[in-house]
N, C-alpha and C positions, 0 to 999 in steps of 0.2 A: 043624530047620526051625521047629519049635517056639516055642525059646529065640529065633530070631530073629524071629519076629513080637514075643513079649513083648518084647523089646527098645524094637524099633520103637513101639509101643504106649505105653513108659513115658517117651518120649523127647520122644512127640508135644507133651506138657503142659509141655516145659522154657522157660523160660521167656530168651529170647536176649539175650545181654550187651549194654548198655548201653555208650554211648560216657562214659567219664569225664573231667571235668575236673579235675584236681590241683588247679589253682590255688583252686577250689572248696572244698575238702578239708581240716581241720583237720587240722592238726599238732602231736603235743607236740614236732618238733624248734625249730619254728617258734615266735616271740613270737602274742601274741594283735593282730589289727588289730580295732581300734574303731574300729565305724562302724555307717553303718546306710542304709538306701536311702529316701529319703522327698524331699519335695518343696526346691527353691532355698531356698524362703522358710523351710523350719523347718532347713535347716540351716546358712543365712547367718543367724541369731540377731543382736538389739543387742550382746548381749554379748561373743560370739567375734570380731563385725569391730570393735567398739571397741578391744579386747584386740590383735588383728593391727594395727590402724590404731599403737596405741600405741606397739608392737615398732616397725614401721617407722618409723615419725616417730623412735623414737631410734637407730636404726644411721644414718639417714639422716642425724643428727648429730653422732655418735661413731663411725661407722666410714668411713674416706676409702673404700675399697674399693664400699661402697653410694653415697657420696655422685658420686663418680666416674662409676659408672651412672647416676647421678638426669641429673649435668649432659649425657651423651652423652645421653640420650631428650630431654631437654630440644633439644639442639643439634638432633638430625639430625629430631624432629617437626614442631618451628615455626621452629626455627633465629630470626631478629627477627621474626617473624613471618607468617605464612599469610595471602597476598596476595590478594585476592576481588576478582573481575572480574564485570562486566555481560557478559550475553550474552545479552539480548534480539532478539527479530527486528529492532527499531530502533538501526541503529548508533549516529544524534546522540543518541540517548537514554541510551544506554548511556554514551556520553563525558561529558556533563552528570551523570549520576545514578552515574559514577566519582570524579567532582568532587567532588560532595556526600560520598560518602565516606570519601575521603578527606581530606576535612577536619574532619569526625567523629573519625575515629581518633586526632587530636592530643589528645584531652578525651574518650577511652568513658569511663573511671571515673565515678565518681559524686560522689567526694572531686575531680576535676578533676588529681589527681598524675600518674597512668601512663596514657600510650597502649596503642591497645588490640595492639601487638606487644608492648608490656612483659608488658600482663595476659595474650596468649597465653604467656610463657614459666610463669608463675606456673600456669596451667591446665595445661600441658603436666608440672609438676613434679609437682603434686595426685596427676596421675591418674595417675603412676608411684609415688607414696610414699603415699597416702589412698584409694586407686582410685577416685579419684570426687571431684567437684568440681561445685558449681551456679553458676550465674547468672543472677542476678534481672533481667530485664527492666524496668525504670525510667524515670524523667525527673529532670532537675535544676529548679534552680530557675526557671527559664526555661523549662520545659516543652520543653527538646528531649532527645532519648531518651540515657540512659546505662546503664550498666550496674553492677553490684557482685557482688563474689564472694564465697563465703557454702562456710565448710570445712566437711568433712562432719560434722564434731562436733558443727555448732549444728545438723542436721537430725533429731531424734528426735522422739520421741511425747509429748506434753502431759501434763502432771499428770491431765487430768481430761475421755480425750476423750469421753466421755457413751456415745453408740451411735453412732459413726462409726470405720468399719474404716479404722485407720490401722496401716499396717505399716513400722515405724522409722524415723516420721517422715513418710510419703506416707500419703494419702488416697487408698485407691483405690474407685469404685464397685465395683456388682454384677458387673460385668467383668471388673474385676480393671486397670481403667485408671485412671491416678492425677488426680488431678480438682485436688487444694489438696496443698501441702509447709510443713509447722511448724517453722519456725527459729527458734531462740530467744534470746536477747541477754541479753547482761549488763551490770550497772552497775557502778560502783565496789566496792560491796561482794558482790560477784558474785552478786547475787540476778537468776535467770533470768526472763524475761519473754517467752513465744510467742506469735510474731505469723503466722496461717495465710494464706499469700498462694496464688493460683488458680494451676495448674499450665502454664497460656496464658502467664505472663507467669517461668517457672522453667524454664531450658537445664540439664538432669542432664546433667552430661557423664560418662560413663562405659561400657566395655566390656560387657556381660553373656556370660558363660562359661555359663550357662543358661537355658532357659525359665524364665518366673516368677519372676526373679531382680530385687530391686526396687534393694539397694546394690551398691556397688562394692565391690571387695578390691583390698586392695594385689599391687600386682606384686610381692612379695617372700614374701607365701603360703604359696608351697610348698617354699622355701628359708628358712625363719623360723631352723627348728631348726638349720638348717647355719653360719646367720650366728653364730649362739648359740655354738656350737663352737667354729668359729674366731678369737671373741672371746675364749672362756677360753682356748684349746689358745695362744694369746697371752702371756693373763697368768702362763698358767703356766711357759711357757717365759720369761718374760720374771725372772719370781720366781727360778727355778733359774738364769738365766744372771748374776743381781744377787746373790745366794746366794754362788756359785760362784768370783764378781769379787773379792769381800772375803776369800778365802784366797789368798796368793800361794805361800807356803811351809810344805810339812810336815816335819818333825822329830819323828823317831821315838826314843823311848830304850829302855831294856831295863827300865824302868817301866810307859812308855804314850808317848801323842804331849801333846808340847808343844806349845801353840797359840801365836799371834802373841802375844795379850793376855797370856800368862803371861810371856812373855819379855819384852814391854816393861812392865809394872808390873814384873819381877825377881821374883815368887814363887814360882817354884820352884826348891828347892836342893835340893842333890843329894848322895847320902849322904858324902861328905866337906866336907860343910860349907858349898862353893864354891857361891856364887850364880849360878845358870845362865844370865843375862840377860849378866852379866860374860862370862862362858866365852864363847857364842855372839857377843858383840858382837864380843870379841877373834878369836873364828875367823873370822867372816864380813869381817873389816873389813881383811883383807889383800884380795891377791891370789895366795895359795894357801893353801888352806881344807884344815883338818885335822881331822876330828874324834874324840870320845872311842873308847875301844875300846867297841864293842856299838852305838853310836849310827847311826843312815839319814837322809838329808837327801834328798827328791824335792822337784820344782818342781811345784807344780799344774797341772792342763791341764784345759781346758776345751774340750769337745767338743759343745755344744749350737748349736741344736738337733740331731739324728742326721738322717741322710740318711731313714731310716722316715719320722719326724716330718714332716720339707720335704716329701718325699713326699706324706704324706697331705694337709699344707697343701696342699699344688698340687691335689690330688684335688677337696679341697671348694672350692676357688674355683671350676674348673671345672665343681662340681657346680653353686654356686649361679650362676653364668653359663649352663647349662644350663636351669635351671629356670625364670631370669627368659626367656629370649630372645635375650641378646645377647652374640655370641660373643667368649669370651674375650680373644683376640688385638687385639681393638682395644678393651677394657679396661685391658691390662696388654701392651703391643704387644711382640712380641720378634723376633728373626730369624728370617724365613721366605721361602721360594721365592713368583717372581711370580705362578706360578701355582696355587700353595694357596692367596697372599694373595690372589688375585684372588676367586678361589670363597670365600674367609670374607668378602668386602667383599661379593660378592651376595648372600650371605643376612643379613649387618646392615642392606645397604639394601632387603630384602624386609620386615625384621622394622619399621624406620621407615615405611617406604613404608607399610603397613600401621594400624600407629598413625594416623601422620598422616591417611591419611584417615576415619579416626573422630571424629578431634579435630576436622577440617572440617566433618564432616556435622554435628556439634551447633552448630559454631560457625556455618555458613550459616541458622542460624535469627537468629543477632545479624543478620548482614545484612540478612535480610528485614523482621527487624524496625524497622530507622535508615532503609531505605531505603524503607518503608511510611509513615514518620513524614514523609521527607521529600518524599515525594507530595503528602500532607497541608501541607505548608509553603512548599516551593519551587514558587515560578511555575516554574523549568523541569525539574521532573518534575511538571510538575501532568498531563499526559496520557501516561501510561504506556501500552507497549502489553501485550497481554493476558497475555505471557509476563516481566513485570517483573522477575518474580521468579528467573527464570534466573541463575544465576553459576555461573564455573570459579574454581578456586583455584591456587594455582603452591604446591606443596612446598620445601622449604628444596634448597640445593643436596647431591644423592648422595656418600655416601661415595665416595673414587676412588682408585685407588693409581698410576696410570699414567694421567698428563692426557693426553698426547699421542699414544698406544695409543687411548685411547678417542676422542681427538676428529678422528683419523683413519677409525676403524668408525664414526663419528658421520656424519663427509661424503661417506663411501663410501654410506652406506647411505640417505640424501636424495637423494642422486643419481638411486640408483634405484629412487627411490620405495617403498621399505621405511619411511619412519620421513618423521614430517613435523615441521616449525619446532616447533611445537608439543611433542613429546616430548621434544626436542633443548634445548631452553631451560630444560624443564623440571628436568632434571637438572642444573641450573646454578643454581636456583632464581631464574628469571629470565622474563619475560614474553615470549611470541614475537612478540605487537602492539607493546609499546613495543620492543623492539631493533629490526623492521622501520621502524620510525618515526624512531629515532634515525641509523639507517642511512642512511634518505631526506635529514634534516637534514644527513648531515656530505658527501655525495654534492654538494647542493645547496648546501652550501657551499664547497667544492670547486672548483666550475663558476666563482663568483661569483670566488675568485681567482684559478683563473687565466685567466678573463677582464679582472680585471685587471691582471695584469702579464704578462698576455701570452703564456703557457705554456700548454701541453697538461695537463689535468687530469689524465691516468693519470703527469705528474711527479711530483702530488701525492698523487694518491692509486690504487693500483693495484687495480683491480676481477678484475683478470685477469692470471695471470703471465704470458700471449705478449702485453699488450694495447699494454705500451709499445714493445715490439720490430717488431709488424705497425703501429704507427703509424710508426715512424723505417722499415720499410723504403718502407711507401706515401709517407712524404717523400721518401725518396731517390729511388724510380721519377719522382713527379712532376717 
């Protein structure tokens, strides 16, 4: 009884295990990860995202495989461009002050070259290969508002900012809110020149992955290293297969192996004297080939790259389509069932659909801004009403694999009031005001012939598939 109270007693003080984390846990099976836990700002550096920006701008150029992703973001973000609508409480307002800009958009640049669906494709490229892209809010010469695009290289920190907290390239105050951006320009002999313009009149268009995160990174980031790979695991297979190409035939003697080039210069001869270039011509140049006693004649064969190799190639494409977002299969399309392709086209148009409305909310400040200007200018926005600044945007049209699958679950599902014009257009990338509009014009014109020549309008145009048949029978009864 004893031993068990001492027991109890020494047991009291133990001290209870701890839940462990492995993943925590140093390994010497394990490489070492370098890293470290600290704030956006000191570990998105000038130097590390210049360094990424680098990388990617050159896969972007030298590998079709990245350039291919650039143009698919590009296509399914802005597609010709992200359409901005007035949606003010004043509908003639809105109609007038869609007028106005749209005819802005034939001239946003600054240089007067690209409209501003060109410069959204150029914005939409930026910020998949530089993650990040500005635009300076401006005027031309004529004082009406334009805009210019400004790549992430020329935004850094000035030779000499005094005592102003500027973090690569932004001015931020005591807040941590960016106030002025320092771009910099070059001349001919490329001597920089920074000019600090107010952060009012600067659109950063770009993502942030965290708090306090002042630049962008490229979409290609976390897949840097794997592009790298599959660049060399290229040129190496590509070396060994050109290597490989240049032997067609070996000839083995009871000496050693005769190459091509010894046979056609003829120097080597063979311990009877005989010129081996002669021998070999004379053997191969029938058609039946005889060779010396001891001698082996194989054909080369070239087996690259191995199934391993394809393999792991296939591996890391899908790694770096993994990484970036966007799934493989409509990368590098292959054969597949309707309904896996189905489910890989809603998560490409999740991963766009997304984008895109990032790329909108920076760019609805251009709007605000043309269309504030031309309040300012135009007698008919001169009385805005208090919600001016209201707008919707229309998305490029969705990826689709089955048009007529969907645009069946499209009319099934307006019917019953599940889904309205409005979402239904949108996936078309098409405006649900202007087709109701164009609909009323071709209706209305419709009426106008065949009130002229004297026909019944569902001959021409049928709003309804019973409408022509309950017309011809209420003829017949009458």
């Amino acid at each position: 009884m004893n031993l068990l109270r001492r027991l109890q007693a020494a047991t009291r003080f133990v001290v209870a295990p701890k839940a462990r984390y492995e993943g925590a846990r140093h390994s010497t099976q394990r490489s070492t990860l370098h890293g470290s836990v600290q704030s956006a700002v000191y570990d998105i550096d000038p130097y590390s995202r210049y360094e990424l920006v680098r990388r990617s701008r050159y896969f972007e150029r030298n590998n079709a495989f990245v350039n291919r992703i650039a143009d698919l973001f590009e296509q399914y973000t802005v597609g010709q461009g992200l359409a901005f609508f007035p949606s003010s409480s004043n509908p003639t307002w809105n109609q007038a002050a869609l007028n106005y800009w749209r005819d802005w958009q034939k001239f946003a640049d600054l240089s007067s070259r690209l409209s501003f669906g060109s410069l959204q494709g150029i914005v939409a490229r930026a910020l998949f290969v530089d993650g990040e892209i500005f635009i300076v809010l401006t005027r031309g010469d004529s004082g009406n508002p334009r805009i210019q695009l400004v790549e992430s290289h020329r935004v850094k920190n000035p030779p000499a900012p005094d005592d102003r907290n500027v973090i690569d390239g932004i001015e931020v105050d005591d807040r941590g809110r960016p106030v002025a951006y320092w771009i910099a320009s070059e001349d001919g002999k490329r001597k920089e020149t920074f000019q600090r313009i107010a952060a009012e009149f600067i659109v950063h268009v770009f993502e942030p992955g965290r708090p306090g995160q002042y630049r962008g990174l490229p979409a290609l980031y976390p897949v840097m290293n794997d592009l790298h790979d599959l660049d060399d695991l290229q040129i190496f297979e590509m070396q060994a297969a050109k290597a490989a190409s240049k032997v067609q035939n070996v000839i083995k003697t009871k000496e050693g192996e005769v190459t091509d080039d010894d046979i056609i210069r003829g120097t080597v001869t063979g311990s009877d004297g005989v010129e081996r270039a002669d021998y070999y011509k004379d053997v191969f140049g029938g058609e039946v080939a005889v060779l010396k006693h001891g001698d082996e004649f194989n054909q080369f064969q070239v087996e690259r790259p191995s199934a391993a190799t394809s393999g792991y190639w296939d591996y890391l494409t899908g790694k770096v389509c993994a990484g970036i977002g966007v799934p493989k299969e409509i990368v590098l399309p292959t054969s597949m069932q309707g309904t896996s392709m189905r489910s890989v086209l809603d998560i490409a148009n999740a991963f766009f659909r997304s984008r895109s409305a990032v790329i909108a909310d920076h760019l609805r400040r251009v709007y605000e801004y043309v269309i504030e200007a031309g309040i300012r200018t135009d007698p008919a926005l001169s009385i805005p009403p208090p919600d001016w600044y209201r707008s919707t945007f229309r998305a490029p049209r969705s990826i689709n694999v089955d048009v007529g699958r969907n645009s069946a679950a499209a009319v099934a599902e307006f019917k019953t009031g599940m889904r309205t014009l409005q979402s239904i257009y949108a996936e078309t990338g098409e405006d649900w005001r202007e087709q109701l509009r164009q609909k009323a014009a071709e209706i209305a014109y419709a009426q106008e012939l065949a009130q002229e020549f004297n026909v019944e309008r569902a001959e021409i145009m049928t709003l309804d598939p019973n409408e022509l048949s309950s017309n011809n029978a209420a003829a017949t009864t009458a």
